[in-house]
C-alpha positions in Angstrom: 0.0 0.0 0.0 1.3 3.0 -0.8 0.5 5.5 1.6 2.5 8.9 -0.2 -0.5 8.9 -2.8 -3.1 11.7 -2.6 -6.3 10.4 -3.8 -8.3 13.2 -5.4 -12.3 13.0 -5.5 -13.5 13.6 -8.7 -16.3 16.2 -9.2 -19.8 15.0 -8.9 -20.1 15.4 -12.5 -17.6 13.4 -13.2 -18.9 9.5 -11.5 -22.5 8.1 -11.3 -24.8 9.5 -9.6 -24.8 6.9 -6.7 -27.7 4.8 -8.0 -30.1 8.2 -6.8 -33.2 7.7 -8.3 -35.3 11.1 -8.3 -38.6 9.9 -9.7 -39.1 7.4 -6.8 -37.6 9.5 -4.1 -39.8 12.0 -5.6 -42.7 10.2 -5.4 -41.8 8.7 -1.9 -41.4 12.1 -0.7 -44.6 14.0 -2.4 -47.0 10.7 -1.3 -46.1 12.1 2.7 -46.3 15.4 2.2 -49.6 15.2 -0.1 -47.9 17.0 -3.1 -49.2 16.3 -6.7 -46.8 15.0 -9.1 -46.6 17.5 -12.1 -43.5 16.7 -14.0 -40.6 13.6 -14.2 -38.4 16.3 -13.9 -37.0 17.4 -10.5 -33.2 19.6 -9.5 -31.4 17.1 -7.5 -30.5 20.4 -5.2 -34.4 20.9 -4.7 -34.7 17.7 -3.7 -32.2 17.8 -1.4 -33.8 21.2 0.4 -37.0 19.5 0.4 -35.8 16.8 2.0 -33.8 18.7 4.5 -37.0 20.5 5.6 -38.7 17.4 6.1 -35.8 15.9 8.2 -35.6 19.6 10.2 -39.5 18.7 11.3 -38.5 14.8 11.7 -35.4 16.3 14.6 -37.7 18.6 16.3 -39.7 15.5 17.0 -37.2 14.9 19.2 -36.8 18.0 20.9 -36.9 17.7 25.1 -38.4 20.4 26.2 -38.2 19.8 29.7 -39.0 23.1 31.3 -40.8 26.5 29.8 -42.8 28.5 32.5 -43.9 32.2 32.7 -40.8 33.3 34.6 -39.1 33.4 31.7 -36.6 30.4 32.0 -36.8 27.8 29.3 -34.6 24.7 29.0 -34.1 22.4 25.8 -31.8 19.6 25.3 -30.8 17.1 22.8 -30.1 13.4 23.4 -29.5 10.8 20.7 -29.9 13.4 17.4 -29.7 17.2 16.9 -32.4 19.2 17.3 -33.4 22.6 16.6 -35.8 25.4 18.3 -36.7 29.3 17.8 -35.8 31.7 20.6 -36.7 35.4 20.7 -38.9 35.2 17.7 -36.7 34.5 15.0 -33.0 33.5 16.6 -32.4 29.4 16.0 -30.6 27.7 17.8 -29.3 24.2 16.3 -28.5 21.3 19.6 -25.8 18.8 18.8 -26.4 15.3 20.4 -25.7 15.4 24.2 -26.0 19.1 24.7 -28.5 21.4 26.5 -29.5 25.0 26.6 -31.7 27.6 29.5 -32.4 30.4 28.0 -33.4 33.2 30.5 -35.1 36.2 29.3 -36.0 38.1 32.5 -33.4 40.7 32.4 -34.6 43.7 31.0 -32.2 43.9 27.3 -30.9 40.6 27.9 -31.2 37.6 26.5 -28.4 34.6 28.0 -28.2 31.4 27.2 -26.5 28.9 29.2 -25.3 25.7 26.8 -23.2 23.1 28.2 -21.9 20.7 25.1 -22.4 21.9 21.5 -25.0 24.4 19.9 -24.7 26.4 16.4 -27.0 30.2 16.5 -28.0 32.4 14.0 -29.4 35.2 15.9 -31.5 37.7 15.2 -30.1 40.9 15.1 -32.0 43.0 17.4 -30.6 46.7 18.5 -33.0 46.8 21.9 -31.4 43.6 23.5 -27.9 41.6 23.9 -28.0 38.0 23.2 -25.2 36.5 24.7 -24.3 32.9 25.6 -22.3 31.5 28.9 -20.2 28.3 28.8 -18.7 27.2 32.0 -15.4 29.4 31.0 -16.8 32.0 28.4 -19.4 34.6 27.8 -20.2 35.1 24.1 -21.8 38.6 23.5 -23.4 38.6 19.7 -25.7 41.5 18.0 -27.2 39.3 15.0 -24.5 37.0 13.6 -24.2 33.0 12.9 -21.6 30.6 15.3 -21.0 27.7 16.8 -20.0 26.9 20.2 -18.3 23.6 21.3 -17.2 22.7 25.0 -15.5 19.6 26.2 -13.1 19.4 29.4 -9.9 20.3 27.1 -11.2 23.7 26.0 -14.2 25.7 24.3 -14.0 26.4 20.0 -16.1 29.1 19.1 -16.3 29.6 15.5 -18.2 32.3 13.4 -19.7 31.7 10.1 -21.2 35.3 9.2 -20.9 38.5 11.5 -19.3 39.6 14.7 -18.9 38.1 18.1 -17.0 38.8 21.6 -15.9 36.6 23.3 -15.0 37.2 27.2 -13.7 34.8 29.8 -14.6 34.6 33.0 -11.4 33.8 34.8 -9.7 37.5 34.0 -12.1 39.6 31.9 -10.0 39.7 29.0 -12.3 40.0 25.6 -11.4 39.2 22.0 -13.3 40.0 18.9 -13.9 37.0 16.5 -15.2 37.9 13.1 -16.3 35.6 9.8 -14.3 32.9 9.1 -12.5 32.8 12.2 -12.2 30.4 15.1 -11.5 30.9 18.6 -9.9 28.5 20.9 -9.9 28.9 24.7 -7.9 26.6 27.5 -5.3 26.9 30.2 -3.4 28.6 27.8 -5.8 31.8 27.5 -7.1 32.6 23.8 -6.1 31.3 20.4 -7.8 32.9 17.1 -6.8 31.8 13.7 -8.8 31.9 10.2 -10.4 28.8 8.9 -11.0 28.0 5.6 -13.6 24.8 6.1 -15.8 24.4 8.7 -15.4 20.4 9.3 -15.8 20.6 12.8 -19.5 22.1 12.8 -20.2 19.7 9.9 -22.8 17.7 12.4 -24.9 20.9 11.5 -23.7 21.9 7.9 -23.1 18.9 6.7 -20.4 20.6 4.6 -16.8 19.0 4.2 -13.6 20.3 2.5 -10.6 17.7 3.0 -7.2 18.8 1.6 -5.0 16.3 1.9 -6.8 14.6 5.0 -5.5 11.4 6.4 -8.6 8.4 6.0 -8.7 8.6 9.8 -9.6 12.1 10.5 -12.1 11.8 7.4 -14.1 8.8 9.8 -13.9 10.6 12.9 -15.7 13.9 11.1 -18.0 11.8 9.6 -18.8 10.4 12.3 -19.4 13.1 14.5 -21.9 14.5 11.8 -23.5 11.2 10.8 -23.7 9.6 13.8 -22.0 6.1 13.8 -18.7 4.3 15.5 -16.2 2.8 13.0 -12.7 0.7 13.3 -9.7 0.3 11.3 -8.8 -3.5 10.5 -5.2 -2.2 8.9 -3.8 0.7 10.9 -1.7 1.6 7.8 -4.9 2.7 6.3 -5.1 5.6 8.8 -2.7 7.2 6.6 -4.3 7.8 3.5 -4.6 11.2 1.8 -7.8 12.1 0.4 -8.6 15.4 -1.0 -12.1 16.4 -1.7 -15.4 17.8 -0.7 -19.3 16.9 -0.2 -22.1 19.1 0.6 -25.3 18.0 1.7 -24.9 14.0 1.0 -26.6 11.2 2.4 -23.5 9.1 4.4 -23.9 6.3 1.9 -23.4 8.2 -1.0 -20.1 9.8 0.6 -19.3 6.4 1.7 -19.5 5.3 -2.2 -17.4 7.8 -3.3 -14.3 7.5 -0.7 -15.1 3.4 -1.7 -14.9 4.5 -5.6 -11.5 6.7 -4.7 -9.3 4.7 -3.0 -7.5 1.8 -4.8 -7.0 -0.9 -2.3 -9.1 -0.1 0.5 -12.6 -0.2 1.4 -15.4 1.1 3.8 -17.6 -1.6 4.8 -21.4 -1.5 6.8 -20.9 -4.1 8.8 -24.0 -3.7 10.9 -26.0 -0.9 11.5 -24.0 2.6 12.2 -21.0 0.4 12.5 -18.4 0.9 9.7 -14.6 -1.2 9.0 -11.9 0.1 7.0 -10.4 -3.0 5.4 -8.0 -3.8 2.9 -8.9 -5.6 -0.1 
């Protein structure tokens, strides 16, 4: 195996389109939502909106709303899948798996939102009131902009898509000033801001990938985080292989496929559901 060679994923013009077949999802699709069938022909990139929508109501499903009262404190978490909800009319606020929220709206101008794991907002600009969002190390003032916050016990990654945010800690008032495209680390070592040309890491919302000479292993693990499923390597020299390439808005198989399609002597194998082995062949 030669692990030196950069595989490069073609364009999605250039292989088969995955076996997608658009008249039947069509029709699976328009037979739930009560639509009438007009023509054969339908954009594969309206498909896939239409499809996103209905997937948006499918995760609120499984929203846990487990407190809203007249006092103004709400709380909503996330468990197995990400969820979404509306805050302050028309701010959303995206849960990834495991994480929770309480938003608190009694303070006169203020709107704070507590969020212990991982949560992407696109808030509402609004010039009467500051949003702003606490971890247990940060406070993250915003005026109408779109981010992501991740916490863990190693550090916190805030990272803004559109817009302007400050970020403050809470150990020594110091501030910094993130802005698009630009991603903020905080741990022992104070603050660490540097510009990012892919947004892999909030991919579990996106669902947007750019790889540039990725090893195979750090491929899996975003995947995974954004798809939802444990995998294992039966080579270890596998671990090593370059891939460049990106996806937007695939179904896992399909990106599966492709990676399958790309690489010459390895392969990506559902061995059992949301379990995945990278073998040699």
């Amino acid at each position: 195996m030669n692990n030196e060679q950069i595989y490069e994923i073609p364009e999605i013009s250039d292989i088969r389109l995955l076996d997608i077949d658009t008249d039947a999802e069509w029709d699976k699709l328009s037979s739930q939502l009560g639509f009438k069938r007009k023509t054969k022909i339908l954009r594969i990139d309206m498909l896939i909106k239409i499809a996103a929508a209905v997937l948006i109501v499918v995760g609120l499903g499984t929203l846990i709303n487990s407190s809203i009262n007249n006092s103004g404190i709400s709380t909503f978490s996330a468990q197995n899948a990400p969820v979404e909800t509306v805050v302050e009319h028309s701010t959303q606020i995206s849960l990834n798996c495991n994480s929770s929220i309480t938003c608190n709206s009694k303070q006169k101008g203020v709107f704070s939102v507590d969020l212990k794991g991982e949560a992407y907002f696109d808030v509402e600009k609004n010039p009467e009131r500051t949003f702003e969002i606490n971890t247990q190390d940060l406070t993250v003032v915003v005026h109408g902009t779109s981010f992501n916050i991740c916490e863990d016990n190693e550090a916190t990654i805030v990272t803004v898509t559109s817009g302007v945010v400050e970020v403050i800690s809470k150990t020594d008032g110091k501030s910094v000033t993130i802005t698009k495209d630009k991603q903020l680390t905080y741990n022992h070592n104070g603050f660490d801001v540097k510009t990012v040309d892919n947004f892999n890491n909030i991919a579990w919302k996106l669902k947007e990938f750019k790889f540039c000479n990725t090893p195979l292993a750090e491929i899996m693990e975003q995947l995974s985080k954004a798809y939802g499923f444990t995998y294992n390597f039966e080579n270890p020299e596998s671990k090593d292989l370059r891939i460049s390439g990106s996806f937007s808005n695939q179904k896992l198989e399909s990106i599966i496929n492709i990676l399958n399609q790309t690489l010459d002597e390895t392969d990506i194998v559902n061995n059992a559901e949301g379990v995945y082995t990278v073998k040699t062949r």
